[in-house]
DONULO-783560 format. One record per residue (C-alpha): x, y, z. Coordinates in steps of 0.5 Angstrom, whole numbers, plus 2048, in hexadecimal, padded with zeros to 3 digits. Each point is the difference from the previous one (the first is absolute). Layout:
XYZ...
//
This chain:
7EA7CA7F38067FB8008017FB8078088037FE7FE8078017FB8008058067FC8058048067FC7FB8058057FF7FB8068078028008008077FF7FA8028058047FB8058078047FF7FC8078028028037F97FA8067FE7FB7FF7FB8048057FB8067FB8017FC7F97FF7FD8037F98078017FE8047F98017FB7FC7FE7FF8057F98087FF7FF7FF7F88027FA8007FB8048047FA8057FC8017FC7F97FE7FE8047FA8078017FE8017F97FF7F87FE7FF8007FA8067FF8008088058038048027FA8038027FC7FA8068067FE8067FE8028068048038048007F87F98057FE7FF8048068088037FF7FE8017F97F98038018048058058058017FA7FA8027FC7FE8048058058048008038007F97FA7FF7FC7FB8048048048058047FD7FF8068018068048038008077FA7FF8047FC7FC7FC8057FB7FF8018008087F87FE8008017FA7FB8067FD8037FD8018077F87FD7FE8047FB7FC8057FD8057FA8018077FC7FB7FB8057FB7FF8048008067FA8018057FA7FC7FC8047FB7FC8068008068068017F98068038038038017F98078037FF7FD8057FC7FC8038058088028038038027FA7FA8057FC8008078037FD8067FD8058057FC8018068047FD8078008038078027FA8047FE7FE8068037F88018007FC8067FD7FF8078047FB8057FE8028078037FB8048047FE8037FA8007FB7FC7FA7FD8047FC8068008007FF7F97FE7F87FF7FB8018067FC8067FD7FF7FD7F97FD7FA8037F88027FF7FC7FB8048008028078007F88038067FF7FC8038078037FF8008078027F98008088027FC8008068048007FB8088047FB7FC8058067FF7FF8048078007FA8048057FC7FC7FB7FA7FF8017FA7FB7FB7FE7FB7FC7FC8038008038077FD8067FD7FB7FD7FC7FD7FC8058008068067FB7FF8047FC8058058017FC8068078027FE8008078018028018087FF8087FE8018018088067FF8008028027F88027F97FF7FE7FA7FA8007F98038027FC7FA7FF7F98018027F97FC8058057FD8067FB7FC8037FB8047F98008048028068047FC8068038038068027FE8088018028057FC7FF8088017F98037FD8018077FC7FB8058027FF8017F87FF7F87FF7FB8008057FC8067FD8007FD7F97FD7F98037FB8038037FE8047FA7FF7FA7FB7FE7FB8067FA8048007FF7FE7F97FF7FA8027FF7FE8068027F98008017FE8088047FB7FE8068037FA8038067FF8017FE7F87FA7FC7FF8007FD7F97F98007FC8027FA7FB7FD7FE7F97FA8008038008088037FE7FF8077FE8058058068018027FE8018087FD7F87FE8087FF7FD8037FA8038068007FD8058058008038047F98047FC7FC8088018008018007F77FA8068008048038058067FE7FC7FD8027F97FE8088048078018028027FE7F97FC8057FD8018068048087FE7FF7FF8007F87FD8078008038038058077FE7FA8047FE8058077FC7FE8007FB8057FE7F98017FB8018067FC7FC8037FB8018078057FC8048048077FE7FC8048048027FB8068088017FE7FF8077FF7FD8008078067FE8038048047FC7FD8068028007FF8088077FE8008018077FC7FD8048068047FC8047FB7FB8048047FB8038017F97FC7FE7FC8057FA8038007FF8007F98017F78017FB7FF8047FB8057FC8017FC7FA8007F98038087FE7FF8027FB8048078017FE8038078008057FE7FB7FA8017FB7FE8078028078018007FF8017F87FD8078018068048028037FE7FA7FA8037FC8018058058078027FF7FF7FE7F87FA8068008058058038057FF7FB7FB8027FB8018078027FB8067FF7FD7FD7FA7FB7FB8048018058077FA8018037FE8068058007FE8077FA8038017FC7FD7FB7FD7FA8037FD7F97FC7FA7FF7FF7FC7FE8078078008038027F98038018028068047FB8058038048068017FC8067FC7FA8027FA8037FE7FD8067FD7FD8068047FA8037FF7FA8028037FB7FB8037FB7FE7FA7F97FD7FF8007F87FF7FD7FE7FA
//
């Protein structure tokens, strides 16, 4: 590691920026020096404004990874090397209006039961029903599990966050089931790596790509047109609440906005999916599969033993 990088670093731990986002800026820095072949802190402002317009004419960045590469690049010069150049005030993001994926009820049914191993199921099926992101499904841990309550305690979410969410009764039941396989008194989804560990001796939780390479593969087979991803599942949670009702607030602090204005985006799904009419209607009765469940500031249920 180059002393430029590591006060790079020095910087970000001191700033209080998360693991994820440290990797991020210093990768942007670093792709930047292999642009134009030398040490950052030898590129002029004249090339910085060119490589941005590389970015974005050339390259085609979209909306959020140029907002990391113009954010990673501008901390390392303003903070590391103290450069406040005019580009930094000029170089923007293009703008982007694009509404996310949503999977309807059934449609989620038919992902989650082409998915054939059950650590890849029982794990999609509690990022769906409880509205997870990737990370925060995969590295669940049985410590996390309050069944007394019916809640999941997720800690270290995005933005260092923790916060509580509602347990379905069906989620807990499939927990316990493939818990029972393994044991691992740490991991929920414990992973076995290359070397097939006993996975009640596994240290490391599953990995997020084979969870991704899963969803895949069950959304290929199941021949559905639409480019979903297992962060999907998570927008199509929120959808679904919305549509039966719960309050958007609720939905907010379920998912870890901090700003209502970004959980605001589902009643336009919400309005949208009423507009299509009969074709993709849904029965009241029928339910999602282990059915998010967010009524109120916690889910009742009956008193159960702890794990």
């Amino acid at each position: 590691m180059t002393e430029l990088r590591k006060r790079m670093i020095e910087c970000l731990q001191l700033r209080g920026l998360a693991e994820r986002t440290q990797e991020a800026y210093t990768r942007a820095v670093r792709q930047l020096a292999a642009h134009y072949h030398k040490s950052p802190d030898r590129i002029s402002e004249a090339e910085l404004r060119q490589y941005f317009l590389y970015l974005k004419n050339i390259k085609h960045y979209s909306r959020n990874t140029m907002t990391v590469a113009i954010c990673g690049i501008r901390f390392f010069y303003e903070q590391t090397l103290n450069r406040h150049w005019a580009i930094f005030g000029i170089v923007r993001p293009a703008p982007e209006k694009k509404l996310p994926v949503i999977l309807s009820r059934e449609e989620v049914r038919q992902i989650l039961g082409r998915v054939r191993l059950p650590r890849y199921k029982v794990c999609l099926t509690t990022i769906y029903s409880c509205g997870l992101r990737l990370q925060e499904g995969t590295h669940l841990q049985v410590a996390d599990i309050d069944s007394a309550r019916m809640m999941i305690h997720l800690r270290h979410g995005k933005g260092a966050k923790d916060r509580y969410l509602p347990l379905p009764q069906r989620t807990l039941e499939l927990l316990r089931q493939y818990w029972a396989t393994h044991r691992n008194p740490r991991l929920l989804f414990p992973a076995a790596g290359r070397d097939h560990i006993d996975l009640a001796k596994a240290t490391e939780p599953m990995s997020k790509s084979s969870l991704q390479k899963a969803f895949r593969a069950a959304l290929i087979e199941s021949r559905l047109n639409k480019h979903a991803s297992v962060h999907t599942l998570r927008h199509s949670w929120a959808t679904h609440l919305l549509e039966a009702g719960v309050n958007l607030r609720l939905i907010q602090e379920g998912l870890g906005h901090s700003s209502p204005a970004t959980t605001s985006v589902y009643t336009h799904l919400t309005v949208k999916a009423e507009q299509l009419g009969a074709a993709g209607h849904q029965p009241a009765h029928e339910r999602p599969l282990a059915a998010p469940m967010f009524i109120g500031a916690a889910a009742r249920g009956p008193r159960l033993v702890s794990w």
